[in-house]
C-alpha positions as CSV (number, residue, x, y, z in Angstrom):
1,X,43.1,171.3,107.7
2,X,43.2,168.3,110.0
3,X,43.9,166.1,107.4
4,X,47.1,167.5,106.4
5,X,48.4,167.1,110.0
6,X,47.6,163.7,110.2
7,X,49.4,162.6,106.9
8,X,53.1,164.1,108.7
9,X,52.6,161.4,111.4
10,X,52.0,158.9,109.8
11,X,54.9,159.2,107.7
12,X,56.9,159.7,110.7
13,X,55.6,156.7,112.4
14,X,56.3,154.9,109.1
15,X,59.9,155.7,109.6
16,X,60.2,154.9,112.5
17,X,58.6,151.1,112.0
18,X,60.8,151.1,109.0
19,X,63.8,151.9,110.4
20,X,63.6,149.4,114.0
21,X,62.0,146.5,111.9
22,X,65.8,144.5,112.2
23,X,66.0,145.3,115.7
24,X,65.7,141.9,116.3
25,X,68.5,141.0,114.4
26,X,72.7,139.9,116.0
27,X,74.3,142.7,116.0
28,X,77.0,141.8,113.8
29,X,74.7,141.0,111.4
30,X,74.2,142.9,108.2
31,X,70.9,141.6,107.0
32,X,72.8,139.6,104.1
33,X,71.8,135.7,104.9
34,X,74.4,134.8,102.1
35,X,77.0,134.4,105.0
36,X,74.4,133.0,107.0
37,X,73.5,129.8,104.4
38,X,77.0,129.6,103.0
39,X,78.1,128.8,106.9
40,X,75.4,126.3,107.2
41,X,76.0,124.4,104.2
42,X,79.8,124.2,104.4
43,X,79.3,122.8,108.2
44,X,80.5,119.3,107.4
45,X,81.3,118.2,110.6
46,X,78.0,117.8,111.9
47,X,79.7,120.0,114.9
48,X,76.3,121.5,116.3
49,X,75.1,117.3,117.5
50,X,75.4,117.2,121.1
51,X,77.6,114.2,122.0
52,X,77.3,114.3,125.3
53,X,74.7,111.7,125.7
54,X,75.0,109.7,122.5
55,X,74.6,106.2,122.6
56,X,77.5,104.1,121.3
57,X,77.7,102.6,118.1
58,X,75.3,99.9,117.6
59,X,76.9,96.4,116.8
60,X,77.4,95.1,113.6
61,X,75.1,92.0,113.1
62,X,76.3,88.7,111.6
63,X,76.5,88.2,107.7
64,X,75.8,91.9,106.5
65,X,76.9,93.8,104.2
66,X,76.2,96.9,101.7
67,X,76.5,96.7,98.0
68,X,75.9,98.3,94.5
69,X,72.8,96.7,93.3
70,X,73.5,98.0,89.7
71,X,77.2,98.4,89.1
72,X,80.1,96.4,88.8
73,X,83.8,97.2,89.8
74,X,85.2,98.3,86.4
75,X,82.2,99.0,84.5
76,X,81.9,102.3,82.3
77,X,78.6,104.1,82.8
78,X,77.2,108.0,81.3
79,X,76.9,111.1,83.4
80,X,74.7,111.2,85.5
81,X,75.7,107.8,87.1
82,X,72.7,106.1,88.3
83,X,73.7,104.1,92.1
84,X,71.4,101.8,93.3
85,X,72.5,100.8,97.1
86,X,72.0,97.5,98.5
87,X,72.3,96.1,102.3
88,X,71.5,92.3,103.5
89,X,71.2,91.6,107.5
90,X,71.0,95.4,108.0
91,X,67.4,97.5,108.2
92,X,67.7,100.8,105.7
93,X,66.2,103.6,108.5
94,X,66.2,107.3,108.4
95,X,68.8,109.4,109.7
96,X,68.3,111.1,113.2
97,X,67.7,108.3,115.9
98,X,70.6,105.2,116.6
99,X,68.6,102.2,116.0
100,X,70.2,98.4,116.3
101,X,70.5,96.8,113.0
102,X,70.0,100.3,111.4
103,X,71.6,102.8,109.5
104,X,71.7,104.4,106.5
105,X,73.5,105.0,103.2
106,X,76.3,107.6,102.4
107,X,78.4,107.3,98.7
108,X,81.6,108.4,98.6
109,X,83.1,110.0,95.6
110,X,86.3,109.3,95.0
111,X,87.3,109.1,99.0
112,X,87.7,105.8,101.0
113,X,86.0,104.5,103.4
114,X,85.9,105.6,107.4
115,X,86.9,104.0,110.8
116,X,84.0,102.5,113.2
117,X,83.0,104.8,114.7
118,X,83.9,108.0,112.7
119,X,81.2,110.6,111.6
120,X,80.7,111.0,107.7
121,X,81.4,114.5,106.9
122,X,78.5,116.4,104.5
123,X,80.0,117.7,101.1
124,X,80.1,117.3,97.4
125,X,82.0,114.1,97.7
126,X,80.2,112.5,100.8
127,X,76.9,112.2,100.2
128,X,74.5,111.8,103.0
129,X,70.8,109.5,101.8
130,X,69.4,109.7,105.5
131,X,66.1,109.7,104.5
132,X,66.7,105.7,103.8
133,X,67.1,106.8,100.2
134,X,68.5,103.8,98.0
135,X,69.3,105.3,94.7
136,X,70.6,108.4,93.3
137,X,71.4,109.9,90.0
138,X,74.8,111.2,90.9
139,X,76.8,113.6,88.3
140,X,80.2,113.1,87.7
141,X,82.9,114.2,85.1
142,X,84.8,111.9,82.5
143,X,87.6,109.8,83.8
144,X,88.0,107.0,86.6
145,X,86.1,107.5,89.8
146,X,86.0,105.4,93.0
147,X,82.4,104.9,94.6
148,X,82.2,103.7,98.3
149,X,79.1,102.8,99.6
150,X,79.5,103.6,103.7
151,X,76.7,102.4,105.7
152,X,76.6,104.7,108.9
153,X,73.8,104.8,112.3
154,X,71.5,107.2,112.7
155,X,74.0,109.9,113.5
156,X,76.1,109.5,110.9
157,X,78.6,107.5,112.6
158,X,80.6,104.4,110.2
159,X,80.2,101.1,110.7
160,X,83.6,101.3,109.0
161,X,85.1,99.1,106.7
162,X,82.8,95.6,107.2
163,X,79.7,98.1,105.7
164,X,81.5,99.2,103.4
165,X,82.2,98.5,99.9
166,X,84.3,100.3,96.9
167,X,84.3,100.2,93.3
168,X,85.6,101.7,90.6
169,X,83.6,102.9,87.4
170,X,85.2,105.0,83.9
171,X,82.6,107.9,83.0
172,X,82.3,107.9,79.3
173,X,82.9,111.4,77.8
């Protein structure tokens, strides 16, 4: 007889887990994390970096510049477009600390390049290599495209037009 009493509490205590195990949870959240990753991965603005103690900009040293290693302004290439990213007078560092003579490679698709200063927004047509990546396979449809090649500091921020450089490629159908 004991045995059938026991199996009723437990069930209720399993209810009762059961139903306070998102207590922990916002409240205005409805346990779909959809919302929650779409949100993070359209934040382009790199808005959640506190600015408040950034150091500036790091000059631009003497005699450098970025550049495609592999393609040519006017050149037709196949989907996916492999980009290998050059830099001269310039070390290639990760992402996350400003550095002098650092910095780190973004490609452009089909946008121009950005003021001194200016952070690189994150999307499908600025792409971020802040790991000191320097080549991609990069997709792109049939037709003209422009490429820019922005070299950035560790926070993202353009060096602007002087580390910059822009080509323009046909994708073969």
């Amino acid at each position: 007889m004991r045995k059938f009493s026991f199996l009723p509490a437990l069930i209720a205590l399993s209810v009762m887990v059961g139903c306070n195990s998102n207590s922990n949870q916002d409240a205005n959240s409805t346990g779909d994390t959809t919302a929650t990753t779409t949100t993070t991965a359209m934040d382009t603005s790199h808005s959640n970096m506190d600015m408040s103690s950034v150091p500036p900009v790091p000059a631009i040293p003497a005699g450098t510049r970025v550049y495609f290693v592999n393609l040519k302004d006017g050149e037709t290439v196949s989907s996916p477009v492999k980009v290998e990213m050059g830099a001269e007078g310039i070390h290639v560092d990760s992402a996350g600390t400003v550095r002098q003579a650092s910095g780190h490679h973004h490609l452009l698709v089909d946008a121009s390049s950005f003021p001194y200063g200016q952070v690189v927004p994150k999307d499908s047509t600025h792409l971020h290599f802040g790991n000191a990546q320097k080549q991609a396979e990069v997709p792109l449809t049939p037709g003209k495209h422009t490429l820019t090649l922005q070299f950035a500091d560790g926070l993202h921020r353009s060096y602007g037009d002087s580390l910059s450089k822009t080509i323009t490629v046909t994708v073969k159908k």
